[in-house]
N, C-alpha and C positions, 0 to 999 in steps of 0.2 A: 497391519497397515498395508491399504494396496500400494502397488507396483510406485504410479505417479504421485501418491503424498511421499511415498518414501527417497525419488527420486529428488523432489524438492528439500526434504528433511538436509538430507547430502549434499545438495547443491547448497544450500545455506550456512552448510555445516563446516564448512573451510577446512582449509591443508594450514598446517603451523610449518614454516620455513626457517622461521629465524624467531628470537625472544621479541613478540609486539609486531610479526611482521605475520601478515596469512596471507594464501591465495585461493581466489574462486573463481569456478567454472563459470561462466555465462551460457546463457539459454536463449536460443531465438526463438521468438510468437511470431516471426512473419513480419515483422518490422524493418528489422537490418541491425536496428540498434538496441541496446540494451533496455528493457522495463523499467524504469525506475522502483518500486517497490524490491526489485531483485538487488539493487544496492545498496537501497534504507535496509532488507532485514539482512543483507551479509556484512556491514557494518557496522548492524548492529550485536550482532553474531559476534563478530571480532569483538568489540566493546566486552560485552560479558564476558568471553574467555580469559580477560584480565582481571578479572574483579571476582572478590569471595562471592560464593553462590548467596550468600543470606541476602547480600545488597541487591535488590532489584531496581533494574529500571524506571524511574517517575518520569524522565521528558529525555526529548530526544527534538533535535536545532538542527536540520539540514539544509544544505545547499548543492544544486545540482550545477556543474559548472559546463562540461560538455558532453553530447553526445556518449556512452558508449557503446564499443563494437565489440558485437553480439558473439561474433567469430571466435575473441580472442578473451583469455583470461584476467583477472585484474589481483592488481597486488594492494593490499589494505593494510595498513601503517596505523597502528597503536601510539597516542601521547599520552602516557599516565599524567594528566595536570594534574590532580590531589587526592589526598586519599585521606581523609577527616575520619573522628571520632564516628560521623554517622553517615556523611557522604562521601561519594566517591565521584569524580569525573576524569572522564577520556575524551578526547579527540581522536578520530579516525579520519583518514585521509586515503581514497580512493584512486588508485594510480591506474593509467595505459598509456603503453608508449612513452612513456618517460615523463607523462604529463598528466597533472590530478584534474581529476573529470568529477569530483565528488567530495565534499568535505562535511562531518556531524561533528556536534557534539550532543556527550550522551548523560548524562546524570545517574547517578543511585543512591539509594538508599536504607538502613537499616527501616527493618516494619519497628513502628513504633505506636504509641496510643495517642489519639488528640480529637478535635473538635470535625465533626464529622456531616454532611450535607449532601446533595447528589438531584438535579433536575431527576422531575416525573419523563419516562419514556412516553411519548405520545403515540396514541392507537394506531397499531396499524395489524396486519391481518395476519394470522398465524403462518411461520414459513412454508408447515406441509400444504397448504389451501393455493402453493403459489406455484406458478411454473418458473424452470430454471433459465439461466441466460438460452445456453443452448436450444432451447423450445423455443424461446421468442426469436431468436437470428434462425432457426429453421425457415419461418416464416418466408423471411427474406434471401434465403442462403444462394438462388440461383444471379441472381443481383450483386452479388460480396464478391467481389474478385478472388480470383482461385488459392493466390498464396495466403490471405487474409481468411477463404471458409474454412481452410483444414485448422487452423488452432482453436478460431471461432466455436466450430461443432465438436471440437473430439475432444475427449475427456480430461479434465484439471484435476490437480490437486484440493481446490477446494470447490465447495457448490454455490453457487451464486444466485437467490432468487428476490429480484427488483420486487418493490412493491407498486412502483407504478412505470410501466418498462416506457421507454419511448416509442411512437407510433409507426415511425416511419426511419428508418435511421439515415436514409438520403433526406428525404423531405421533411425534418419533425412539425408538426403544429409548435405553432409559441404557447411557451403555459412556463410560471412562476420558477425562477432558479429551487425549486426542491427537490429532495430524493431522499427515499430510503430503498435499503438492498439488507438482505438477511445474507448471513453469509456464516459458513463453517469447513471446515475440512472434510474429506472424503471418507475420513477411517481416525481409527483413536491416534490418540498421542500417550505418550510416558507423561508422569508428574513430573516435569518439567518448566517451571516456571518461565525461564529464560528461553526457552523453543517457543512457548507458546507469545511470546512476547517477540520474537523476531520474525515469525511466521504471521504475526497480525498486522505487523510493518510493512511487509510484504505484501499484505492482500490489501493495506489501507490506500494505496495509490491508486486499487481499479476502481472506475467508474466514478470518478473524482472530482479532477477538474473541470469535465466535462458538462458538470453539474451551472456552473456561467452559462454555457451556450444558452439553456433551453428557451429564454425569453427573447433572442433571436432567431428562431427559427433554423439551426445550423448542429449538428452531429458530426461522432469523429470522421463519418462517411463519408461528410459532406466534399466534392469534387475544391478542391484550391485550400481546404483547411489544412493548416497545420498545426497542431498541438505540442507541447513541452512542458514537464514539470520544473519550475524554479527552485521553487523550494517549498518545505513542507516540515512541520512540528506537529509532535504528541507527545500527551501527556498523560502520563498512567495512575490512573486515581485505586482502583484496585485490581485485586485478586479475579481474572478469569482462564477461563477455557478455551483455546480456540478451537475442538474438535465439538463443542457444545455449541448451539445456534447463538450468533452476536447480531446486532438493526444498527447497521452504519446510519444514520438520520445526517444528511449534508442540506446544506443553503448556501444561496453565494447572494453577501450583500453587498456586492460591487464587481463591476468589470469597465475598465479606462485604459488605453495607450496601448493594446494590443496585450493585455494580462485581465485573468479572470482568477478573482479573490473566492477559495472555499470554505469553509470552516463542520465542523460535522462532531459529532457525537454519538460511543461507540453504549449497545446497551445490551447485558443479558437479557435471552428472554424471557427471565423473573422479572425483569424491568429497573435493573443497576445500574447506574453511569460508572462504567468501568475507566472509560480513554475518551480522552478527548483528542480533536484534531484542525489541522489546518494547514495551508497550503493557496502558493498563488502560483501562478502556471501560465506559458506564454500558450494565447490564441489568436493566431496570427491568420487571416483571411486574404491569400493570394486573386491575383485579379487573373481569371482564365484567357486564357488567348482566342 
């Protein structure tokens, strides 16, 4: 496992403090404030630590409430609500400063046998034939403000490669709210179910919401935008790998009152509907002076 999946592995992986109480470290990209996905999968992380391993995650109900800061660490708060014959739910509750910035609920379930279906994956281009985020913000990199290229260009946990990147990321062309992005980790994982399941929460917030803009002509560059995740759900239909290549496939069939609606669909690249997803997020457009 190189250096940077493994620091993320850790960073995910919380401190137990008290029975139902964890804490985790934060990580700045150059933001100020905390990543959203860095919340979903450390609370989600906490979620499973209370729950037998056989039960796995099927959905996961989040709400982003404020800000957090990137500086400081966060305490995450376990509610065992029930623990059924086959399911199990928790509520987790994200604290800083004395004040919750973050609230899920998370579902599980014993594997069971039942009636079974899954959308066809639509064509899109082999990951090795793509170039990575990285390549493409090169492109741009002397334009990207200085605290913004160093996370930008330098090396992630996981690999990122769009299938149809944006053109210009100050200026886009307008073109149809769609996207897919291949996406996997840098280095293996253990057979871990629950890692691989909080590590994919984690990567399911980039390149997201962003996905509303495109039919206006506006990227997270763009000078006066501001972006925020609200809230966001998933739903885990099966068994995958996140060190194996997954096609996030998003579309956004609405954006009103300053929120852009996305919804997306995660796929092996055998072509399996593993996870589903979704998410609405403020995009708020400041008037420059």
């Amino acid at each position: 496992m190189s250096n940077i999946l493994g620091a993320l592995v850790a960073l995910l992986g919380l401190e137990r403090i008290e029975e139902d109480i964890f804490r985790g470290q934060s990580q700045d990209l150059g933001w100020g404030t905390v990543y959203g996905g860095q919340v979903l999968g450390q609370a989600l992380s906490a979620a499973a630590r209370t729950v037998p391993a056989e039960r796995r995650v099927h959905s996961l109900h989040a709400y982003f409430l404020r800000p957090g800061n990137a500086l400081k660490s966060i305490i995450y708060q376990v509610e065992r609500i029930r623990d059924g014959r086959s399911f199990t739910t928790r509520r987790v509750v994200a604290i800083q400063n004395g004040k919750p910035i973050f609230h899920c609920s998370a579902s599980f379930h014993t594997e069971e046998p039942g009636f079974e279906h899954g959308d066809a994956m639509p064509n899109a281009p082999a990951p090795e034939t793509l170039r990575t985020d990285q390549e493409h913000t090169a492109e741009h990199g002397e334009r990207i403000p200085a605290f913004m290229r160093e996370y930008l260009m330098s090396e992630r946990p996981f690999e990122m490669r769009p299938v149809d990147p944006t053109d210009d990321p100050f200026a886009p062309s307008k073109r149809p709210p769609q996207h897919m992005l291949w996406l996997k980790t840098v280095g293996s994982l253990p057979d871990d179910p629950a890692l691989h399941a909080y590590l994919l929460a984690y990567a399911s917030d980039y390149s997201f919401v962003t996905t509303s803009l495109f039919p206006h002509g506006v990227a997270l560059l763009t000078p006066g935008l501001q972006v925020a995740s609200l809230d966001h759900a998933m739903w885990f239909h099966a068994p995958f790998r996140v060190d194996e290549w997954l096609l996030h496939v998003v579309d956004s069939p609405a954006a009103r009152g300053a929120r852009g609606f996305v919804r997306g669909r995660i796929f092996t690249q055998s072509g399996r509907l593993v996870v589903s997803t979704a998410q609405e997020g403020l995009v708020r457009q400041h008037k420059l002076l």
